[in-house]
C-alpha positions in Angstrom: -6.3 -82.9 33.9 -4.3 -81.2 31.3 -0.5 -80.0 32.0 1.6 -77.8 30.3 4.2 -75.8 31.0 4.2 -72.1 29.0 6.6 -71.7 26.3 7.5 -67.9 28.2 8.0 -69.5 31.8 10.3 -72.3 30.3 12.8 -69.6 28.1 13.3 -67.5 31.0 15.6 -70.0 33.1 15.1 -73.6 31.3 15.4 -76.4 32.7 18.0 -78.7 30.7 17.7 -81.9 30.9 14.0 -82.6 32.2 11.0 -83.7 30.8 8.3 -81.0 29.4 4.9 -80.6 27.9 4.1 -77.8 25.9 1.1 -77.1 23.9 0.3 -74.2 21.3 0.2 -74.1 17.4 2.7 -74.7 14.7 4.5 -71.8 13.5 6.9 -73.5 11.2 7.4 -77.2 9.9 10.3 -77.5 8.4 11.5 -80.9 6.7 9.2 -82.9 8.2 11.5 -82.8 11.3 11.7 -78.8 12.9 8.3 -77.7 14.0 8.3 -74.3 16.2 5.2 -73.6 18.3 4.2 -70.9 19.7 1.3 -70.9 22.5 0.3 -67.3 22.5 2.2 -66.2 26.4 4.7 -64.6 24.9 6.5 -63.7 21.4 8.9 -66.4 21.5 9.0 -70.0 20.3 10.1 -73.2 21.0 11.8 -75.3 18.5 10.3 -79.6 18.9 12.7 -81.8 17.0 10.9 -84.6 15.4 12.5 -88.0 14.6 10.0 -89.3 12.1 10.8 -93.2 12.4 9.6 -92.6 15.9 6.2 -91.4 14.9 3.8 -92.5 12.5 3.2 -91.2 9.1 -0.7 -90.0 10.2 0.8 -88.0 12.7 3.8 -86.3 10.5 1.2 -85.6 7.9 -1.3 -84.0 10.3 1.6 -81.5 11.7 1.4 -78.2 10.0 0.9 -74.5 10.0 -1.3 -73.4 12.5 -2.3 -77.2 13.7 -3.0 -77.0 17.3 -0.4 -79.5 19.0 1.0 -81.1 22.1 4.6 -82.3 22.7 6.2 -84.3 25.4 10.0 -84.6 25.3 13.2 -84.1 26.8 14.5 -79.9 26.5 17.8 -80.2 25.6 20.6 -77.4 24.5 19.8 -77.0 20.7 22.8 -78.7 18.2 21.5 -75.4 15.7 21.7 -72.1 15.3 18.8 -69.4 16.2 17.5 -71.1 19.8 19.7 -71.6 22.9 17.4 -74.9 24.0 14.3 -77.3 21.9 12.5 -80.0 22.7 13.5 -83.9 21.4 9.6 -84.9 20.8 9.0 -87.9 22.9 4.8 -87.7 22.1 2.8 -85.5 20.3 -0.7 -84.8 20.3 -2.5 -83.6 17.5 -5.4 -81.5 18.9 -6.7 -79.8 15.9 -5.2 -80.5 12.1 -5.3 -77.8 9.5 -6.5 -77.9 6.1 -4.3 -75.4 4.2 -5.7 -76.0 1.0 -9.3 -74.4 2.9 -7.2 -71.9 5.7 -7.4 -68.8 4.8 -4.3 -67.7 6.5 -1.3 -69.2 4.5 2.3 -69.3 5.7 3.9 -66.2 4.0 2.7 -62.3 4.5 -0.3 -61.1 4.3 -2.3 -57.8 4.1 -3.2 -56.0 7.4 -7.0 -55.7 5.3 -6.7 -59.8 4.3 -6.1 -60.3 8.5 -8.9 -57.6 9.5 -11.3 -59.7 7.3 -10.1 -62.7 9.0 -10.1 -61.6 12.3 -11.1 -64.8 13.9 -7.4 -66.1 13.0 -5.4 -63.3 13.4 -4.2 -63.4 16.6 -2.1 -66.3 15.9 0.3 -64.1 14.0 3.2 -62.5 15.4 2.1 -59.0 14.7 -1.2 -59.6 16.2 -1.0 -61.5 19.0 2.2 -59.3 20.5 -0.3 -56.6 19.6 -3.0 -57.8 21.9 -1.2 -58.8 24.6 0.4 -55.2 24.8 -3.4 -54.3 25.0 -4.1 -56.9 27.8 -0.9 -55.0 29.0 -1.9 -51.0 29.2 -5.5 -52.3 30.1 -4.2 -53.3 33.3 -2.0 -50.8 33.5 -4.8 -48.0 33.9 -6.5 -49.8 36.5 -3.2 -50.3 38.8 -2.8 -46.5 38.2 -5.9 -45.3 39.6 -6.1 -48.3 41.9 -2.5 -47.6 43.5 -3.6 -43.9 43.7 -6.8 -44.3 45.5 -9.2 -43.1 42.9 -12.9 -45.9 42.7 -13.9 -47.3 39.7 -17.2 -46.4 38.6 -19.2 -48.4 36.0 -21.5 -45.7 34.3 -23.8 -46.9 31.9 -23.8 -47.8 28.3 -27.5 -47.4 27.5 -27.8 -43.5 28.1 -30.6 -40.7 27.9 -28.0 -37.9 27.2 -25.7 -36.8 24.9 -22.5 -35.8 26.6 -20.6 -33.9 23.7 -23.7 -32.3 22.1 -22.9 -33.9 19.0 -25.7 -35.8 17.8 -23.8 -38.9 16.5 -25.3 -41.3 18.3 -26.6 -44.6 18.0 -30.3 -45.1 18.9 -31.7 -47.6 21.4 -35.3 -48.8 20.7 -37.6 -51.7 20.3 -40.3 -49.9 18.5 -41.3 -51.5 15.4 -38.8 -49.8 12.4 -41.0 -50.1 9.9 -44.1 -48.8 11.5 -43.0 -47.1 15.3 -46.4 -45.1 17.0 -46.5 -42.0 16.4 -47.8 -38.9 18.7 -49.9 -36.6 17.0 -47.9 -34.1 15.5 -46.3 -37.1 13.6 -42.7 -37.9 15.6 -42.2 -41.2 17.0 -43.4 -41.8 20.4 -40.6 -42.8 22.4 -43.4 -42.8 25.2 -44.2 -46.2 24.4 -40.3 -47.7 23.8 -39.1 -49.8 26.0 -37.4 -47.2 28.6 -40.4 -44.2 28.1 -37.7 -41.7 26.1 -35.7 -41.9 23.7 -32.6 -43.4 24.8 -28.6 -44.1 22.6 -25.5 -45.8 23.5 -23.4 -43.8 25.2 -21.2 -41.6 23.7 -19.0 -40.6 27.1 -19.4 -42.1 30.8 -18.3 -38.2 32.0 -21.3 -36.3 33.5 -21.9 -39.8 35.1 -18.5 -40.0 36.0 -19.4 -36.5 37.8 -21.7 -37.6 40.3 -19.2 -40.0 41.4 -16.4 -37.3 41.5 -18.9 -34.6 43.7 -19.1 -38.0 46.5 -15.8 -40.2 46.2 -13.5 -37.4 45.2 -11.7 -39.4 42.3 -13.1 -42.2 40.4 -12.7 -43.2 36.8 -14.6 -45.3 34.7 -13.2 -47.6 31.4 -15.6 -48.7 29.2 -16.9 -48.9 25.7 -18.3 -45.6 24.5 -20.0 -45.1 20.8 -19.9 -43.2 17.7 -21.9 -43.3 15.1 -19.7 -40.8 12.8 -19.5 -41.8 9.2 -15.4 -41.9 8.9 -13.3 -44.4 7.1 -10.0 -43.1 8.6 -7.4 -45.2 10.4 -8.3 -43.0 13.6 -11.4 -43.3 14.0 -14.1 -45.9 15.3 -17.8 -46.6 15.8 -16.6 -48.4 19.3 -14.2 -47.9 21.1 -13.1 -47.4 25.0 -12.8 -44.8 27.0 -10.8 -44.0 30.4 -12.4 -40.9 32.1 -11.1 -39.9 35.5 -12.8 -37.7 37.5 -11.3 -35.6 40.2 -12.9 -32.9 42.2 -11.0 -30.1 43.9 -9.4 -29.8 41.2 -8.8 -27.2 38.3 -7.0 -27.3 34.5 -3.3 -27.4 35.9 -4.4 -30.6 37.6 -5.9 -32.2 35.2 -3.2 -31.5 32.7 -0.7 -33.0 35.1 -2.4 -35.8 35.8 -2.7 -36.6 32.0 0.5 -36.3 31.6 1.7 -38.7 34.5 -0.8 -41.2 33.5 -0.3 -41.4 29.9 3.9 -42.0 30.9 2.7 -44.2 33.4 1.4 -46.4 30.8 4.3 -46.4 28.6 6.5 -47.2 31.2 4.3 -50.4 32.4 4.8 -51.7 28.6 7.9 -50.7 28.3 9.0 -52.6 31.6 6.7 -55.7 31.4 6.4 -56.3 27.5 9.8 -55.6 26.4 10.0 -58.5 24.0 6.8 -58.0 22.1 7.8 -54.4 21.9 11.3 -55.3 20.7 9.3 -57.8 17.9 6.9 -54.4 16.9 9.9 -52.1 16.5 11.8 -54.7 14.5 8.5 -55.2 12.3 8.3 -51.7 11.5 11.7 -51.0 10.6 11.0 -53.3 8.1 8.1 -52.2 6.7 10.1 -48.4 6.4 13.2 -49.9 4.4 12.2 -49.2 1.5 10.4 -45.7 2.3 11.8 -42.3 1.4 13.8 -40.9 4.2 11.7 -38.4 5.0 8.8 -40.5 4.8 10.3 -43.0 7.9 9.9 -42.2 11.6 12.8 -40.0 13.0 13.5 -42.9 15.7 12.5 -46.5 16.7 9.1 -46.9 18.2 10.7 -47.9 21.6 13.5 -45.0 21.4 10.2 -42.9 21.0 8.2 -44.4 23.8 11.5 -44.0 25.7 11.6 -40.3 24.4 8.4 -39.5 25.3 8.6 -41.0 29.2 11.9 -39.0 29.6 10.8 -35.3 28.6 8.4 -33.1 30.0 5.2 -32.6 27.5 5.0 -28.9 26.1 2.3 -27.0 26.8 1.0 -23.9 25.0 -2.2 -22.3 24.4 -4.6 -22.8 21.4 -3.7 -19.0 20.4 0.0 -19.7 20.4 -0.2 -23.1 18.8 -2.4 -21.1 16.2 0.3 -18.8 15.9 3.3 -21.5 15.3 1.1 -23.0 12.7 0.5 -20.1 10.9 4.3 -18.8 11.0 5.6 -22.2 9.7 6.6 -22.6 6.1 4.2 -25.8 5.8 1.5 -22.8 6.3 3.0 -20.7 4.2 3.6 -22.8 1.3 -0.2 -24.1 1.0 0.6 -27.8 2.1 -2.2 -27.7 5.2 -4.6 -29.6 3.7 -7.6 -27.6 6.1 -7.3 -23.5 6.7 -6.2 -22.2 10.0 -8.3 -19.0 11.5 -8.5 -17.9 15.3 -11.7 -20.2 16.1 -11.4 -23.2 13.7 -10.6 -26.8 15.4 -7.1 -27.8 14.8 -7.0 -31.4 12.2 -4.7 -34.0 12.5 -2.5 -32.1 10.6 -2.2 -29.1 11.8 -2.0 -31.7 15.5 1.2 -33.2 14.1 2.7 -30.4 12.9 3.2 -29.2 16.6 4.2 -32.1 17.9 6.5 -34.0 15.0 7.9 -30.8 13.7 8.0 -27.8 15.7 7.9 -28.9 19.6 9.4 -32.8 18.4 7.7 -34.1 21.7 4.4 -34.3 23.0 2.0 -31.5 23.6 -0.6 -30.2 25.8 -2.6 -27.1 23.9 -5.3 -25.5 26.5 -7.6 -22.9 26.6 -9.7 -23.9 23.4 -12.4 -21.2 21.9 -15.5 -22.2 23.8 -17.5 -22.3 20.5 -15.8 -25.1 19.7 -15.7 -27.1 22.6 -18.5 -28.6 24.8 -21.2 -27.2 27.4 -19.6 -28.6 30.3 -16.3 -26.7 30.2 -15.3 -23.9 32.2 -16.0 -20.4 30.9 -12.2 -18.4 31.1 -12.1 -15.0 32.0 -11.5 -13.5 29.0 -15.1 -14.6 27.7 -13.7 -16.1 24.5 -12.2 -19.4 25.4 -12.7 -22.3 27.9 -10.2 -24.0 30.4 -9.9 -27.4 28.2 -6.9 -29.2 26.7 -5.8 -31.9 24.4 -2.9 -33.7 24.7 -1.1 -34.5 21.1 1.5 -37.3 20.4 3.2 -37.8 17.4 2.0 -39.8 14.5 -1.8 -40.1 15.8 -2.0 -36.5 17.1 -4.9 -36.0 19.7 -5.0 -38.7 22.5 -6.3 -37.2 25.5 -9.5 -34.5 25.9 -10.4 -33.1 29.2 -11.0 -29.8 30.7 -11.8 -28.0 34.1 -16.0 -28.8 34.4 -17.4 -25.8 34.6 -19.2 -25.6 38.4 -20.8 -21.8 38.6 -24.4 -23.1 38.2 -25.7 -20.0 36.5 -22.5 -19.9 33.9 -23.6 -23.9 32.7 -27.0 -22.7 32.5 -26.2 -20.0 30.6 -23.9 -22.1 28.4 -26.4 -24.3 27.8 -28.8 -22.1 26.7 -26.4 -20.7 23.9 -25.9 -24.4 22.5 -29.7 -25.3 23.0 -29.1 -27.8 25.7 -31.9 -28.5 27.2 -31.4 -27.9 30.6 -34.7 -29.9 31.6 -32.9 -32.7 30.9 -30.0 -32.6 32.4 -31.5 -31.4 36.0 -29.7 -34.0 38.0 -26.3 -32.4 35.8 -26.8 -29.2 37.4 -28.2 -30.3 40.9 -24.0 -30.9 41.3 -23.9 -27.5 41.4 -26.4 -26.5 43.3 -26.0 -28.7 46.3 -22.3 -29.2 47.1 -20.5 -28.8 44.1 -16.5 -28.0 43.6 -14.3 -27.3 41.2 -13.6 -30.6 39.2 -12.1 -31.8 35.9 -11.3 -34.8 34.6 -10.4 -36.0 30.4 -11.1 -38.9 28.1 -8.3 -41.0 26.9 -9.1 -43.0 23.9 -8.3 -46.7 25.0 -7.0 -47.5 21.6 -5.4 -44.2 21.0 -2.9 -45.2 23.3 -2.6 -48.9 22.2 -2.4 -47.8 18.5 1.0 -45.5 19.6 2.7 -47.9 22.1 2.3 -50.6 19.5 3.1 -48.7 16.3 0.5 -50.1 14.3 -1.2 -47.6 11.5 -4.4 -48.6 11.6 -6.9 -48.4 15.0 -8.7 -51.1 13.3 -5.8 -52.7 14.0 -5.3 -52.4 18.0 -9.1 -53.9 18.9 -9.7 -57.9 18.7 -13.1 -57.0 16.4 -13.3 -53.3 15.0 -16.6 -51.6 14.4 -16.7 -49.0 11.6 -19.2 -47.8 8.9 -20.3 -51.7 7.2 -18.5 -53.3 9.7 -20.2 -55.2 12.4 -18.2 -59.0 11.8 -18.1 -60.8 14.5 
C-alpha cells in the first residue's frame, strides 16, 4: 500500500524533525541537488535536498522537470532562503522519467494557445492547476448552497426534444445514416425511423425540465453540461459548457434577482475563504502580465480586492430603459467608440455590458425588464405590453453572468406568446399542463458554470477555466 503525506497538509503545521514521504512531480532541479515538487493539493511546494554521493548517477539523471517522483527523508528547517522547512532525501523513487528533448512542455513560459493545445499536460502548471482546483472549489460551492438551503437537485436530461431558448443552435442527435438518412415523401428526413422516433439535440438548457420539478418540490436546481452549437471564436463563448439553473416556485422577479445576487457572493466568498493561496498565486500572475500595459489598459484593482469589492457592495439594479439611457448619454456613445448601435429594442453587447458595470455603476449590475422581442417565450409578459419581467446580472470584465426571469404562468399569455414566436405549442403540451393544473408563480436563472470560474480566477480566455474546451474545430480530447 502506497503512503504519502500531501505537500498542503505538511506546510500547514510541519512536523520538524520526523520522517516523510511525499510524492508529486518536479517543478525545479536545480544543481543536481534542489528539486521542488509539487503534488497538485495545493499551490505550494516542497523543496527535497539531494546529496548526490548518496544516490546513484541513474537516479540523478532520471530527476527532472515534470518527472513523476517519490522522496523519503527527514523535514528539517531549511539552511536557505525562500521555504521555512525541505526535505533531506533519504530515498527516492523515480515513478515516471521525462524526456525533455520529446516533452512538449519545457521549463520556461509558454503561450496560454501552446497549453490549450497541450491540454493533456497542463494542469501541472501553476496557472492551471490553481485554476482547476478553484473550479473543483465553486463546483462544490453551488451544491452546498442549494443543499444548505433546502432546494433538490434535479438531473434533467442532456439528450432533449425541445429547444428551450428558441434559438435553433443546436446540436443534432441521430443514428440515421448521414450520407443517405430515409426520407418521408415530401423529401425531409424521417426522424420517424431514428433511434428515439423525432428528432431529438443536446440540450441547450435543463429549465422547462427544471420547471416540473419546481411546480412539485418547490426549489430544485440542476448543474449540468448544456450545448451550443453557435459559430463564435470569442474568449466568452463555448460549444459546451455548464449550467446552474435553480428553480423556485412562489416566487416572482424580485426573488429571483435576490437570490442571484446572494448566490453568486456566496461563491465568491467560499473561494475567497477556502482557496486563498491559489487566489493569492492568480492575482500575483496577473499583475504581472499588466506591468507592462498602458494604465488605462490594467484593471482598476487586484483580482482579489475585486472579488472582495464585489461580496461587500450591494449589486445595482436598473431597468433595460434606463441602462439604455446611461449608455446613450455617456461620451463613449457620443464619441462613436460602441463598436454595435444602441436603439430602444436592440440586445445590449459586451460592450455596451461593461460599460455599465466598469464605468458608470463601477460594481455589479442587475438590468431587468428586457423588451420581450428580445427575450424568450417562457418569460413573463409586464404590464406595460412591451417588456418582460427578466434580468441579467453583469460583472465586470466578462459582462453577462447570470440570465433568469419570472416564468411566465397565465396559461393563455404563454400560448399566446408562443404563437407570436411560432412555438409550437403541440410540443411543448406537458410545458403548459404546469399551468393548467396547479401552477404558481415561479422563476428561476442560468448561471454559466464557467462564467463565474473565468472571473474568480481572472483568466481571459473561457477556454481557459474548463479541463478540455469545445469550440468551432475543437473536439481534442
Amino acid at each position: 500500500m502506497i503512503e504519502r503525506q500531501e505537500i498542503k497538509t505538511l506546510l500547514q503545521d510541519p512536523p520538524v524533525n520526523t520522517r516523510v514521504t511525499i510524492m508529486g512531480w518536479v517543478r525545479a532541479w536545480r544543481g543536481n541537488r534542489f528539486m521542488v515538487i509539487n503534488d497538485g493539493s495545493g499551490p505550494e511546494t516542497l523543496q527535497v535536498v539531494v546529496d548526490g554521493e548518496r544516490f546513484d548517477e541513474e537516479t540523478i539523471r532520471a530527476i527532472g522537470f515534470h518527472a513523476c517522483v517519490g522522496v523519503t527523508g527527514t523535514l528539517a528547517e531549511s539552511q536557505g532562503a525562500g521555504q521555512a522547512v525541505e526535505v533531506i532525501a533519504e530515498e527516492i523513487t523515480i515513478f515516471g522519467e521525462n524526456d525533455l528533448s520529446r516533452y512538449p512542455l519545457q521549463p520556461k513560459k509558454q503561450s496560454m494557445e501552446f497549453l490549450r493545445d497541450n491540454a493533456q499536460f497542463r494542469m501541472r502548471t501553476n496557472t492551471f492547476s490553481s485554476v482547476f482546483r478553484v473550479r473543483h472549489g465553486v463546483a462544490y460551492a453551488v451544491n452546498k448552497y442549494f443543499h444548505d438551503r433546502g432546494y433538490y437537485y434535479l438531473h434533467t436530461p442532456i439528450i432533449t426534444g425541445n429547444d428551450a431558448e428558441g434559438a435553433g443552435e443546436m446540436f443534432r442527435v441521430s443514428v440515421l445514416d448521414p450520407t443517405n438518412p430515409p426520407r418521408t415523401a415530401d423529401g425531409k428526413i424521417d426522424y420517424n425511423q431514428d433511434f428515439f422516433g423525432k428528432a431529438t439535440n443536446l440540450t441547450v438548457s435543463g429549465q422547462l425540465q427544471a420547471e416540473i420539478g419546481a411546480m412539485a418540490l418547490g426549489k430544485v436546481y440542476t448543474f449540468g453540461p448544456t450545448f451550443r452549437a453557435e459559430n463564435s471564436n470569442t474568449s466568452r463563448h463555448l460549444a459546451e459548457f455548464w449550467m446552474i439553473e435553480p428553480e423556485i416556485a412562489f416566487a416572482d422577479i424580485e426573488n429571483d434577482m435576490d437570490l442571484a445576487e446572494d448566490f453568486v457572493k456566496y461563491l465568491i466568498n467560499y473561494c475567497l475563504e477556502h482557496y486563498a493561496a491559489d487566489l493569492q498565486f492568480l492575482d500575483e500572475r496577473i499583475q504581472e502580465l499588466e506591468k507592462n500595459m498602458k494604465a488605462t489598459d490594467r484593471r482598476p484593482m487586484g483580482l482579489i480586492d475585486t472579488l472582495r469589492f464585489v461580496v461587500e457592495n450591494d449589486f445595482a439594479r436598473i431597468t433595460y430603459t434606463e441602462a439604455l439611457d446611461i449608455l446613450l448619454q455617456s461620451k463613449t456613445y457620443k464619441k462613436g467608440k460602441f463598436e454595435f448601435d444602441l436603439s430602444w429594442g436592440t440586445d445590449l453587447q459586451a460592450e455596451h455590458e461593461r460599460y455599465l458595470v466598469e464605468k458608470h455603476f463601477q460594481r455589479p449590475v442587475i438590468v431587468r425588464d428586457y423588451p420581450k422581442d428580445i427575450k424568450a417565450f417562457y418569460m413573463r409578459q409586464n404590464d406595460d405590453g412591451k417588456t418582460v419581467a427578466a434580468m441579467d446580472v453583469l460583472f465586470p470584465y466578462i459582462g453577462e453572468v447570470i440570465g433568469g426571469s419570472q416564468r411566465e404562468e397565465r396559461e393563455d399569455r404563454l400560448r399566446q406568446r408562443m404563437a407570436e414566436m411560432n412555438v409550437h405549442a403541440d410540443e411543448l403540451e406537458w410545458y403548459l399542463q404546469l399551468r393548467t393544473f396547479g401552477g404558481c408563480p415561479h422563476a428561476g436563472f442560468g448561471l454559466g458554470f464557467e462564467r463565474i470560474v473565468q472571473f474568480i480566477t481572472g483568466m481571459g480566455n473561457i477556454r481557459d477555466v474548463i479541463p478540455f474546451p469545445r469550440a468551432p474545430r475543437l473536439a481534442q480530447f
